[in-house]
C-alpha positions in Angstrom: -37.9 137.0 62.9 -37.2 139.7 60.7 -35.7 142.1 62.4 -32.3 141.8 64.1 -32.9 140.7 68.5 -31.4 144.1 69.7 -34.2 145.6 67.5 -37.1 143.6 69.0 -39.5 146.4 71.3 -38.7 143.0 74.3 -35.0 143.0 73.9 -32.2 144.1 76.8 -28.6 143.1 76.2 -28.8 141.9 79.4 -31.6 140.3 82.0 -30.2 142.0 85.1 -33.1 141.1 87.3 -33.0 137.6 85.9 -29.4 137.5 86.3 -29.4 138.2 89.8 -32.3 136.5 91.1 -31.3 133.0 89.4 -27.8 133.9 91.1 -29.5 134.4 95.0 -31.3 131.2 94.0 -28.2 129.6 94.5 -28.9 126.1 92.1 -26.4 124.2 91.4 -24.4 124.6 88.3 -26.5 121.4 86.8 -29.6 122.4 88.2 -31.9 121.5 85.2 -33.0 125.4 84.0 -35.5 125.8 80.9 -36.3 129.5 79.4 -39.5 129.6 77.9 -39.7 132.3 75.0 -35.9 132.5 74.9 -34.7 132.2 71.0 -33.5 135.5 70.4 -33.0 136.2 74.2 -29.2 136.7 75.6 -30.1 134.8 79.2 -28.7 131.9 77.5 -25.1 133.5 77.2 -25.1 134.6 80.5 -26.5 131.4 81.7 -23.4 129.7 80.1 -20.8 131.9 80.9 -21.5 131.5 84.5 -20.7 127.5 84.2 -25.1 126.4 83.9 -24.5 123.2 82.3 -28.4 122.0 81.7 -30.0 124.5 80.2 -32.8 124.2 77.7 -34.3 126.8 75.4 -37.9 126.8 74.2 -39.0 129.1 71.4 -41.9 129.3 69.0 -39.7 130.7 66.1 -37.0 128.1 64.5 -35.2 131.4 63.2 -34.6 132.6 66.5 -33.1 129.4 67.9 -31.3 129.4 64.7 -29.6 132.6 65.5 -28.6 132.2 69.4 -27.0 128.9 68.2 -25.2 130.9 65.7 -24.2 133.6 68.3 -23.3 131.1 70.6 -21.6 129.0 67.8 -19.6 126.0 69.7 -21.0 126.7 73.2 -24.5 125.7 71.3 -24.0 122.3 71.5 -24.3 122.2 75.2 -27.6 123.8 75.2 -30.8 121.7 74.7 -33.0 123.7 72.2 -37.2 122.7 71.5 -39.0 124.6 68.8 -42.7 124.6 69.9 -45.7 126.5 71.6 -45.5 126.3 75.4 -49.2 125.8 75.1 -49.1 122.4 73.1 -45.3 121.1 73.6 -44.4 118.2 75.1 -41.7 118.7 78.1 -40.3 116.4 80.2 -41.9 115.1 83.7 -41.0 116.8 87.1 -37.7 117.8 85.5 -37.3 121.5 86.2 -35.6 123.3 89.0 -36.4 126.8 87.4 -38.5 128.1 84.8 -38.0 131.4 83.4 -40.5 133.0 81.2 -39.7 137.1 79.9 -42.6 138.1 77.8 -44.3 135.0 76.7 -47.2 134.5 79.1 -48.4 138.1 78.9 -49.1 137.1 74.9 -51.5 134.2 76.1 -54.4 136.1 75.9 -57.2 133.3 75.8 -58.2 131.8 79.1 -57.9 128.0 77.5 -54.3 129.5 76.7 -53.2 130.0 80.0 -54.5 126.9 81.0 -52.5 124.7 78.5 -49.3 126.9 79.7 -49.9 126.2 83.6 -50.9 122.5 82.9 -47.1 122.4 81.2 -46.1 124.3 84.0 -47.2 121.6 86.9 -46.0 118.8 84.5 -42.5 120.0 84.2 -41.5 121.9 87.2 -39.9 120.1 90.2 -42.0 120.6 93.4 -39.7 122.6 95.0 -38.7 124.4 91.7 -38.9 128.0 90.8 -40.1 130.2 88.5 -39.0 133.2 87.1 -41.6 135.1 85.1 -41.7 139.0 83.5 -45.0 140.0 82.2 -46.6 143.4 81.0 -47.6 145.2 84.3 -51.4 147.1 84.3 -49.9 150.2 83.4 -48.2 148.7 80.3 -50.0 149.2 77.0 -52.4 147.3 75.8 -50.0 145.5 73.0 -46.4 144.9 72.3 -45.2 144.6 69.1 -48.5 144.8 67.4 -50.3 141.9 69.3 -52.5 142.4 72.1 -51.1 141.6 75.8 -52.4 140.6 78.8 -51.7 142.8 81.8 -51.0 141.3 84.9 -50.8 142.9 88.7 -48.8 140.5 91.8 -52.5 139.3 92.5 -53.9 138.2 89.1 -50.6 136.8 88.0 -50.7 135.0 90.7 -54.6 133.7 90.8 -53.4 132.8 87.0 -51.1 130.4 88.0 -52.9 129.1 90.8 -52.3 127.7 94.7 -49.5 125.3 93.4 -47.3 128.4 93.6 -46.1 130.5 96.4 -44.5 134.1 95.8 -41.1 134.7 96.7 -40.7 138.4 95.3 -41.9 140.5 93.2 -40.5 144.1 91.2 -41.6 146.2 88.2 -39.1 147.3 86.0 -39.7 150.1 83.0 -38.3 149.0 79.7 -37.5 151.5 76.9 -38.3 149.6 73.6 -36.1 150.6 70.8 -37.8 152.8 69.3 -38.4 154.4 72.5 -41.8 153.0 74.0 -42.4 152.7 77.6 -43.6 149.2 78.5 -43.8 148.7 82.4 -43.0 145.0 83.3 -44.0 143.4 86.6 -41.1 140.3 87.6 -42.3 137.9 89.6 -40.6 134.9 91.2 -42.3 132.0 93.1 -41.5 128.5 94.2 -43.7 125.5 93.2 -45.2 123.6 96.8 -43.8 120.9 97.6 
């Protein structure tokens, strides 16, 4: 990561839709909560301040773990944190109440990909968890950040991630990168079948 977070074309200070449907979800304060893609993401410190007391971040890039746990300095310790792909890691069994993934599935752009991603999906989420997931809509472009998306509508997002998964709600949302790029992202949540 060689640009500073607030610079990133993903990043918001806050995630307000997050936010406030983890908060109608009502989980307890040690529901078991892991964000997928979240390094350099602030859901963490918003996570914390509001008293989440299992949480668990899972980034690709060692630097940006490196830097929340710097920004979050002694609250860091009380955050599990995995460097790894979410296509190859190994997580835990049925130990999820709530996934949330902004922005990393859209970057899964090979079918075998998105496999490896749901497979670790069904192996970690509770039945009866939920997920939380923020993807480039159709009318998005075609990359972010200089890699190629995949572009999701309610429907394909959720044939992608198959039966298993029942949806809840659904919003679009247009983000203004930082340097002023409109990216149209589709939010989704549904609730693994019990």
């Amino acid at each position: 990561m060689n640009k500073p977070a607030e610079k990133l074309g993903w990043y918001e200070p806050h995630l307000q839709i997050s936010l406030k449907w983890i908060k109608e979800l009502g989980l307890s304060k040690d529901a078991s909560i892991i964000d997928v893609g979240g390094g350099a993401s602030t859901l963490i410190d918003d996570l914390l301040l509001d008293n989440n007391t299992a949480v668990t971040v899972l980034d690709l890039s060692g630097k940006a773990l490196s830097a929340a746990k710097a920004r979050l300095d002694i609250r860091a310790k009380t955050v599990t944190w995995l460097t790894g792909d979410i296509t190859s890691i190994d997580l835990p069994e049925g130990y999820y109440d709530l996934w949330h993934d902004r922005a990393v599935f859209h970057f899964l752009t090979s079918p075998g990909q998105r496999e490896q991603y749901r497979k670790n999906l069904l192996k970690a989420l509770k039945p009866g968890g939920y997920l939380i997931i923020g993807t480039f809509a159709p009318e998005a472009p075609p990359k972010c950040s200089g890699l190629p998306v995949q572009r999701y509508s309610v429907e394909q997002l959720q044939n992608s991630l198959g039966d298993e998964f029942e949806l809840q709600q659904h919003l679009k949302e247009l983000h203004v990168t930082p340097g002023g790029v409109d990216q149209m992202y589709l939010y989704c949540q549904f609730r693994r079948k019990i």
